[in-house]
Phi, psi and omega in degrees: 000131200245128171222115192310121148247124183294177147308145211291160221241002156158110210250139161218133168293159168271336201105170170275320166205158176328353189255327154324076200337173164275058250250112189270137174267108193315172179282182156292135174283095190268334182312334171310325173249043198225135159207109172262130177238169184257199202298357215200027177326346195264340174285007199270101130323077197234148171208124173313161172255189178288145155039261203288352166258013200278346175246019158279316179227152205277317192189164151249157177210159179150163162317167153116142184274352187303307161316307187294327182299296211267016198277163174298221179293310186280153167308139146257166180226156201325137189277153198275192201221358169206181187101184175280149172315145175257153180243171190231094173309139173259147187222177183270102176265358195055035197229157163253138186234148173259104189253133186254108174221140189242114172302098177271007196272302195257354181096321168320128197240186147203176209202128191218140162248129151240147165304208184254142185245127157282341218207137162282154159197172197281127183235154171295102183295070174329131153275174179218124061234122177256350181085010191232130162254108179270152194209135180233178170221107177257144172238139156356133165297309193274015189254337202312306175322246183019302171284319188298200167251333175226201162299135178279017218297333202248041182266337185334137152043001173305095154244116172288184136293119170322307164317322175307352162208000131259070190331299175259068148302311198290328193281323153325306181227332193329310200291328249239327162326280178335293189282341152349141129232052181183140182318331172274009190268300177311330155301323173317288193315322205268307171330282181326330168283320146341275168292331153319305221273354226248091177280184183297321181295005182257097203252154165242164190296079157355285169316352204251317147011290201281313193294332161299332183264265233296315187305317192284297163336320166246036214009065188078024153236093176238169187268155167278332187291325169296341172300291204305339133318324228254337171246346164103010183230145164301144179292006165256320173304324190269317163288312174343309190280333158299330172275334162274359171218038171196007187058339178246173208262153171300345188259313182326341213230321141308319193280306176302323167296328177289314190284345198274310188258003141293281180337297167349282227289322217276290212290300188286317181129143149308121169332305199249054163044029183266171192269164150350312182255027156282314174272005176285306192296310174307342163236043129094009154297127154341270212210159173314334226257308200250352160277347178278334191280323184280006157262001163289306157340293193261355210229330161090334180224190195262184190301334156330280189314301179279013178250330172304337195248027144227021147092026190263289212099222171258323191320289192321342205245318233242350183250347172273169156318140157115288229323311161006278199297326180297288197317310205273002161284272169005282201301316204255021153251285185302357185228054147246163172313150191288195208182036189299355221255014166247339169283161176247145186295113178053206176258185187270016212259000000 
């Protein structure tokens, strides 16, 4: 039995003597080998967090121009000011949020938590200046435990009240929200807030560890038997320990990690320049046929199509190797009606 153990997932030194902090040492960064993005990356207002959180929480995110500055590389562009509401497709990133939002007319806040989302759907798209200010925290799917107050078995597709697994969010940080007055004051805070909460008893499983680094390490395509080699636990163990500090079963999690990083490849362009049935053979589709229903599943449309409503297009298929042919594979596969009855559902884990 070969069993991987990472480094210990969140350490406190003792010191030399009782009088002496304690210094606390980040976890292993499974995030290095993870970056999840949304349906639209290039409209994502997003800013990293520091150092020592990086490998817990993926971005803040929300209004605001400190945020708008600081968004990546590409421009986003200005939302119109007349016309029907735009809506914002949501796609399954494998992340979790904490959402802050402040009523600037009335003053009035609310506080939400969501889960790891399986399925896309639509949130309504603020124009601005709307008069409402947001401020998020997304967090790592395997990281959440660490913060939360309790177990995570119903966060599937959960949004709450945020107190259901942050009691005190409000008296800790809501108010200190509030009273900002700048975006970068709210990242101070919510660090700060943060790192309070990551006590020395907030241990996370070595096993759950492991099995989340071969899963991200192959990019959701592992076996349930190499998880289970890989940690040393039986397949009723191991998911028990994932729906309790992930909400989700290891192949859900795998199937989202995989679907995360075909959408990468679909969006940046594949690293070795290959066409459209490169990537079907590299992530572990049948066939085309069963790679379009599982990106329909998660993506809500076909892969054409979601590259159009994210503003790539044909350019992506026309600046790689390949490209012609990538495209007209798109076109002439991926946008026909589906064909499910020869595909199979997710991976084996």
């Amino acid at each position: 039995m070969s069993i991987l153990v990472l480094p210990p997932s969140l350490v406190y030194d003792q010191g030399t003597s009782s009088n002496e902090p304690r210094r606390r040492r980040s976890m292993y960064n499974l995030a290095q080998h993870y970056h999840p993005i949304t349906a639209n990356p290039s409209q994502t207002n997003e800013v990293a967090p520091s150092a020592l959180l990086q490998p817990y929480i993926r971005c803040f995110w929300g209004t605001g121009d400190v945020l708008r500055n600081a968004s990546a590389s590409e421009p986003s562009r200005p939302n119109p000011t007349v016309g029907p509401l735009e809506r914002e497709l949501i796609i399954p990133d494998t992340c979790m949020d904490i959402i802050w939002q402040l009523d600037e007319h009335t003053g009035n806040t609310t506080s939400m938590f969501s889960g790891v989302n399986d399925a896309p759907f639509e949130v309504p798209k603020e124009r601005e200046p709307s008069g409402k200010t947001v401020f998020a925290i997304r967090f790592y799917f395997w990281a959440v435990h660490l913060f939360a107050d309790d177990h995570l078995r119903e966060v599937l597709n959960a949004h709450v009240d945020v107190r259901q697994y942050f009691s005190s969010f409000h008296r800790e940080l809501g108010e200190q929200l509030a009273r900002a007055r700048s975006t970068a004051e709210r990242i101070a805070a919510a660090e700060t807030y943060l790192l309070r909460r990551m006590q020395p008893s907030r241990r996370t499983q070595d096993s759950l560890l492991n099995a989340v680094q071969l899963i991200l390490s192959r990019k959701g395509l592992v076996m349930g038997e190499e998880l289970r080699q890989g940690t040393g636990l039986g397949s009723r163990q191991l998911e028990r320990l994932f729906r309790e500090y992930t909400g989700l079963t290891p192949k859900k999690a795998a199937d989202l990690v995989r679907f995360q990083h075909v959408w990468q490849e679909l969006y940046y362009g594949s690293p070795t320049g290959g066409g459209l049935q490169d990537l079907v053979h590299a992530y572990g589709y049948s066939d085309q046929s069963h790679f379009n229903h599982n990106f329909r599943k998660y993506a809500g449309t076909s892969p054409l199509q979601a590259l159009r409503d994210a503003g790539r297009g044909m350019s992506l298929f026309y600046n790689t190797a390949g490209s012609r042919s990538s495209y007209n594979e798109l076109v002439a596969g991926c946008d026909r009606p589906n064909n499910t009855g020869n595909s199979r559902e997710g991976n084996n884990t």
